[in-house]
C-alpha positions in Angstrom: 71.1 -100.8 304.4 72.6 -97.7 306.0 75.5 -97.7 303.2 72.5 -97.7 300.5 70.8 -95.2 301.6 73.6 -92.9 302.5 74.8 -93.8 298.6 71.9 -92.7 296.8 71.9 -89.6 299.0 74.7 -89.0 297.5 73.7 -89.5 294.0 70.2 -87.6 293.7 72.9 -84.4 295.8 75.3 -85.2 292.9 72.5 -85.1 290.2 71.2 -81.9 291.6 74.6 -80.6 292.0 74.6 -81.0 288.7 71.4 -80.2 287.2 71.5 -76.4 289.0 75.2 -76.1 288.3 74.0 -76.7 284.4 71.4 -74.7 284.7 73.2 -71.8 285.7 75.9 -72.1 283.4 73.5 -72.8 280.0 72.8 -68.7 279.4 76.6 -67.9 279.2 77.0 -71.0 276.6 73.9 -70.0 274.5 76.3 -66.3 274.6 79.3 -68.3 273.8 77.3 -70.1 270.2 75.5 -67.5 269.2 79.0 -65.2 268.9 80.2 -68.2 266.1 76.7 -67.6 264.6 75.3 -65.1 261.3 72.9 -62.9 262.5 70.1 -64.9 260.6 71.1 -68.3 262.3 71.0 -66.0 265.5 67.9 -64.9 265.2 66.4 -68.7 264.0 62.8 -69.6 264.9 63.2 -72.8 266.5 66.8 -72.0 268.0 69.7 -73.8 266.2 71.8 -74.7 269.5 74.8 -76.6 267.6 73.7 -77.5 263.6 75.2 -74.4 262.1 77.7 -72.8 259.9 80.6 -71.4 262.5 81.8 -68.1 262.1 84.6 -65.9 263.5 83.5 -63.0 261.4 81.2 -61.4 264.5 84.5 -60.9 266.4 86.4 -59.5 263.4 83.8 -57.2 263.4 83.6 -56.1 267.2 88.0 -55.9 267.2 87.8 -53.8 263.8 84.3 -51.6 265.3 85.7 -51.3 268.7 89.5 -50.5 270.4 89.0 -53.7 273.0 92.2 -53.4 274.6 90.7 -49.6 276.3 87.7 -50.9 277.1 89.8 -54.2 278.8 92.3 -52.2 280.4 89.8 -49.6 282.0 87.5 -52.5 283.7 90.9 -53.8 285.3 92.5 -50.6 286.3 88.4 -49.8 287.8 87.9 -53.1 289.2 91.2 -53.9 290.4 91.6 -50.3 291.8 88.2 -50.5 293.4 89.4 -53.9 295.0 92.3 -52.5 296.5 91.1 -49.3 297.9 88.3 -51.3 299.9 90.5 -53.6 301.0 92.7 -51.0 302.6 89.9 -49.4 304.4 88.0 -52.4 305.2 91.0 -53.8 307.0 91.4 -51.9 310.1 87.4 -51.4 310.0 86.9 -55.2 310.0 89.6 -55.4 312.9 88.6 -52.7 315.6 84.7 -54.4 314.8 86.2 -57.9 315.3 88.6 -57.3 318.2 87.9 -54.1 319.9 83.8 -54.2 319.7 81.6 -51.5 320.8 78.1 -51.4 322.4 76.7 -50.2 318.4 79.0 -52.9 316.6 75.9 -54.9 315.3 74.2 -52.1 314.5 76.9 -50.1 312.8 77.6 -53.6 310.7 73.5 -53.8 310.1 73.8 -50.7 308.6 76.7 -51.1 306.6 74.6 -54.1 305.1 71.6 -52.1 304.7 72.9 -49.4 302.4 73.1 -52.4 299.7 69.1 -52.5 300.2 69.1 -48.5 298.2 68.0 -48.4 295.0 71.5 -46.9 293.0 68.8 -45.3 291.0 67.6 -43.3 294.4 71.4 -41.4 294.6 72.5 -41.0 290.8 71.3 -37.3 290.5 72.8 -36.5 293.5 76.3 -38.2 292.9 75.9 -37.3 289.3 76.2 -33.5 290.1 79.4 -34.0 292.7 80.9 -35.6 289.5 80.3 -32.8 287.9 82.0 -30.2 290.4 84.6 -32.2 291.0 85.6 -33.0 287.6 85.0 -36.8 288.3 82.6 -37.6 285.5 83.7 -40.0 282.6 87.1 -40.6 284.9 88.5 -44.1 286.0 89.4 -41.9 289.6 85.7 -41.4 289.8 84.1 -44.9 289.4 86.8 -46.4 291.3 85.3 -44.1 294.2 81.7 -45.2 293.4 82.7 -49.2 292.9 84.8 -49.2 296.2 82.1 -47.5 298.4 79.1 -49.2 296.9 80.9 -52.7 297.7 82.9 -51.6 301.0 79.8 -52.7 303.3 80.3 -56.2 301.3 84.3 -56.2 302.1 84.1 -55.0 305.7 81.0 -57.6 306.4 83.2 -60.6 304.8 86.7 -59.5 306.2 84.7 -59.2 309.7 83.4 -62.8 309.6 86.9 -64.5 308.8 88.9 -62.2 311.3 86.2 -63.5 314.1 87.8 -66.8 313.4 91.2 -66.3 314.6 91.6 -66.5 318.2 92.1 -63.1 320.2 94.8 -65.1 322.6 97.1 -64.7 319.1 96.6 -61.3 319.2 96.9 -60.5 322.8 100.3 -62.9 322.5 101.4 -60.4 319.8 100.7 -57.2 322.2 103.1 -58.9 324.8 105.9 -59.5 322.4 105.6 -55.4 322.1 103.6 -55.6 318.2 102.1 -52.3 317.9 99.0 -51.7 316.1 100.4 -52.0 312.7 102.6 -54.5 313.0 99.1 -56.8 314.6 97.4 -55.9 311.2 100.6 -56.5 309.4 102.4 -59.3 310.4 100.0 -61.4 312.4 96.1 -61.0 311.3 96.8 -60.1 308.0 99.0 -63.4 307.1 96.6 -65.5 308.6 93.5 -64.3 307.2 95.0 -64.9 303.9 92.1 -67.0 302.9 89.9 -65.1 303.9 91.2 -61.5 302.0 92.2 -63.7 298.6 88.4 -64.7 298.1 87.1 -61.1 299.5 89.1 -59.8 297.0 88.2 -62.2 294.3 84.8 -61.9 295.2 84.8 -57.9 294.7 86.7 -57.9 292.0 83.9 -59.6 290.5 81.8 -57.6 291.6 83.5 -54.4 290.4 84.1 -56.0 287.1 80.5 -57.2 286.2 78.7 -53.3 287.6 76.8 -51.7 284.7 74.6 -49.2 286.2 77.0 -46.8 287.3 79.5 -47.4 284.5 76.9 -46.4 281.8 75.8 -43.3 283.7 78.9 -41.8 285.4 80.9 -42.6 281.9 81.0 -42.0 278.2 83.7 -42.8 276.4 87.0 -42.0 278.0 86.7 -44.2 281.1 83.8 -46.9 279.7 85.2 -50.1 280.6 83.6 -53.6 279.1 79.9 -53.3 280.7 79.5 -50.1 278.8 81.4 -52.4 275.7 79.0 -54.6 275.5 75.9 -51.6 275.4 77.4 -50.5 272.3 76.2 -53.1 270.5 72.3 -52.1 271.3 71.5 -49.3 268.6 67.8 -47.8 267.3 68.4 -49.8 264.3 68.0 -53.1 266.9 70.0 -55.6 268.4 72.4 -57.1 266.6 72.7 -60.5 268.3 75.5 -62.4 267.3 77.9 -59.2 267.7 76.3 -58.8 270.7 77.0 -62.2 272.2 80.0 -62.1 270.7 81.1 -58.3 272.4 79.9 -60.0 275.6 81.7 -63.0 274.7 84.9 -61.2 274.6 84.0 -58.8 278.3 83.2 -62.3 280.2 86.1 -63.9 278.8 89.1 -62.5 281.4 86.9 -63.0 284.3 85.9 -66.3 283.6 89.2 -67.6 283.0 90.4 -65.8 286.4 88.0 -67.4 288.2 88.5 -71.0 286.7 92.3 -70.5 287.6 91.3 -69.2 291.2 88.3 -71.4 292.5 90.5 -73.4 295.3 91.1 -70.2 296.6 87.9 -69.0 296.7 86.2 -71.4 298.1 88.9 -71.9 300.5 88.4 -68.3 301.5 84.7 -68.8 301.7 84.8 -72.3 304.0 87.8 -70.4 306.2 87.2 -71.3 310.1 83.6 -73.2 308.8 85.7 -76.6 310.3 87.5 -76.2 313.9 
């Protein structure tokens, strides 16, 4: 009786699983059809989901309209840069929170969290006009800046959970061996927290990757990476669907694919130290 039950538990979880993992996943395939569709079919009243004429002639359009490979290589150089920088900083942050706590920890780590709760809206003017002294606007430099602190409180936070994980007594084993400070982040928490950094850094990468609001207003054309791609295809004259979908087609495209190739590792990072 026991066995039943726990067997159809199993089922209506795997059913569910599977309903909200479909569910999710259904707006990015109605993207993915409507880029092989004409702009009438696209626009169809009832929606034609797969009974139409397929067409690659959206995405000769967007690659003939558009130089993709600047808009590409900007997101990665912003997005990967972004990544990089944060993780650099967030390191020893995460470390001296995790290891050498002080009486404010918590609260310094509550209100790391809490600047994610600002509107962006509430500091563009502000930023907006130390891009302009600085020379910063519509430059990669700049929203690298922007991307890394805006998701730094995300980094430290995550980086701080995994390194509570690993047992000071490793640490402190280190010290006595004669490690110094840097060769404790170096050669002993950062190897083992390798879990834990791969998915922070997929995860911010992501992140980074998928940010629209600042890349439409701090850029215009030299440093506009894909977000600010795929806002092209919105015009007075009206939305032009299919290129649309098939614009965003093409932006979604490289992150997808890295994120199919590195799920173990994310979720490896993600469940690291959830089983003793």
């Amino acid at each position: 009786m026991a066995r039943s039950v726990t067997t159809q538990r199993k089922i209506i979880n795997t059913a569910v699983a599977w309903t909200v993992g479909l569910l999710i996943f259904f707006p990015i395939l109605w993207t993915i059809l409507t880029s092989f569709k004409t702009e009438a079919t696209a626009i169809a009243d009832p929606p034609v989901f797969l009974a139409f004429d397929w067409t690659l002639e959206n995405y000769a359009t967007v690659l003939e309209r558009s130089d993709y490979m600047r808009f590409l290589w900007n997101s990665v150089i912003i997005a990967g840069g972004s990544t990089l920088l944060g993780i650099i900083i967030a390191v020893p942050a995460a470390w001296s929170m995790a290891f050498v706590p002080g009486p404010r920890t918590k609260d310094i780590l509550l209100w790391m969290l809490s600047t994610k709760m600002l509107p962006a809206v509430g500091v563009l003017y502000p930023i907006y006009l130390i891009f302009i002294k600085l020379g910063l606007l519509d430059t990669r430099t700049g929203l690298v800046l922007v991307l890394m602190l805006m998701n730094l409180p995300i980094i430290v936070w995550m980086l701080y959970t995994y390194f509570r994980e690993i047992p000071v007594e490793i640490l402190e084993a280190a010290r006595m061996d004669g490690a110094g400070l840097k060769e404790e982040i170096l050669y002993v928490l950062t190897p083992m927290a390798i879990p834990g950094i791969a998915s922070t850094l997929l995860l911010n990468f992501i992140l980074a990757w998928n940010e629209a609001f600042w890349t439409l207003n701090l850029t215009a054309a030299k440093a506009a990476p894909l977000t600010a791609f795929i806002a092209s295809y919105s015009s007075p004259e009206g939305l032009f669907y299919a290129k649309l979908s098939a614009a965003s087609t093409m932006a979604i495209a490289p992150i997808l694919i890295l994120g199919w190739f590195s799920q173990k590792q994310l979720v490896s990072g993600l469940t690291f130290g959830a089983v003793k």
